[in-house]
N, C-alpha and C positions, 0 to 999 in steps of 0.2 A: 605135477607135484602140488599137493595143498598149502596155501598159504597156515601159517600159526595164527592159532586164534589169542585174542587174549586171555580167554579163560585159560586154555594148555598153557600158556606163561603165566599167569598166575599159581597154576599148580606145580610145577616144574620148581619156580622160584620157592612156595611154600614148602615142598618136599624139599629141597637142599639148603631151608635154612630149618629144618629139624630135624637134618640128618646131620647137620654141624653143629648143633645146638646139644644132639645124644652123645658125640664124641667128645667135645670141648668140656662135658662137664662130671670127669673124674675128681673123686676126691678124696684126697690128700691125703696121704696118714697120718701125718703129723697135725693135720687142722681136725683131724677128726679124732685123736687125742685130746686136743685143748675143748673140741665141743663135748666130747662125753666126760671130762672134767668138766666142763662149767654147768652141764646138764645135772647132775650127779651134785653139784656143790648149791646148784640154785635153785631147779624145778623138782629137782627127783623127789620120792617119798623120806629121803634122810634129810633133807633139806633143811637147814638149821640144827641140826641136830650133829651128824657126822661133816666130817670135809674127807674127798678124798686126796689122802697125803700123795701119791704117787702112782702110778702104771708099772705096774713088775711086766707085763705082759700081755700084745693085745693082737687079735687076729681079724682083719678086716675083708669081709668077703660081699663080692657084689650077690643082693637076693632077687631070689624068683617071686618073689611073693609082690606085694602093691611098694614095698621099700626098696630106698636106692642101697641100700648097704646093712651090711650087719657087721659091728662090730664085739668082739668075742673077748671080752675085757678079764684082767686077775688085777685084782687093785688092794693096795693097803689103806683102812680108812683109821680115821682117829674121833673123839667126840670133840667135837666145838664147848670150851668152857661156858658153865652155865647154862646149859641148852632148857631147852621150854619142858620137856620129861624126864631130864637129870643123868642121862646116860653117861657112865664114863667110860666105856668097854671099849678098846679098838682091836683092828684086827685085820684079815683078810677075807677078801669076796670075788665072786666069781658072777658075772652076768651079761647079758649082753644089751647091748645100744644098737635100736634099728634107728636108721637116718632116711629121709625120704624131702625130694624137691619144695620150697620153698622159695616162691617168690624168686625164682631164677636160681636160687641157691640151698645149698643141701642146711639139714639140721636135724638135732637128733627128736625125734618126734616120740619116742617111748623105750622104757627101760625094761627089763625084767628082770625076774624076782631072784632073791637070795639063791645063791649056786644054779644059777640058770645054765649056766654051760662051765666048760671044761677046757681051761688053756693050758691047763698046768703049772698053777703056783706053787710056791716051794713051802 
């Protein structure tokens, strides 16, 4: 019988802490509400301009693509008084939030555009 070497324990160790590192790091529906609200209220292209008042409805699905998630958002937004282009229009929107890893932790990394998807708002 071969003794282990330290390289095979080294890999062995490194395979089973990024095989508990892929499992341990689901996330949340509800934290991933409050991040496509802060995304949407602080980075997004409405940023200062609109806020969004609430989530009517949201669909969060793990992606195949380079992102840890897709979420499939219907949001009522409203304009922020005195905005920098004058907007006073609110209303409803439909689009989705891709999240992808961060520094150990998920965040939403980009939004898409006006009626991007389809959750079925009322």
């Amino acid at each position: 019988m071969k003794a282990s070497t330290p390289f095979r324990s080294v890999v062995v160790l490194l395979f089973l802490v990024l095989s508990f590192s892929a499992h341990a790091t689901k996330l949340d529906f509800a934290e991933a509400a409050v991040m496509v609200k802060d995304y949407y209220n602080n980075e997004g292209e409405w940023a200062g301009i609109y806020t969004m008042s609430n989530i009517e409805r949201m669909a969060l699905n793990e992606s195949k693509d380079d992102y840890g998630y897709v979420a499939h958002v219907c949001y009522h937004y409203r304009p922020i008084p005195n905005n920098r282009i004058g907007r006073n229009d609110s209303g409803v929107d439909q689009r989705t939030f891709s999240f992808g890893m961060v520094h150990g932790g998920y965040r939403v990394l980009s939004m898409g555009g006006h009626m991007s998807t389809n959750v079925g708002c009322r």
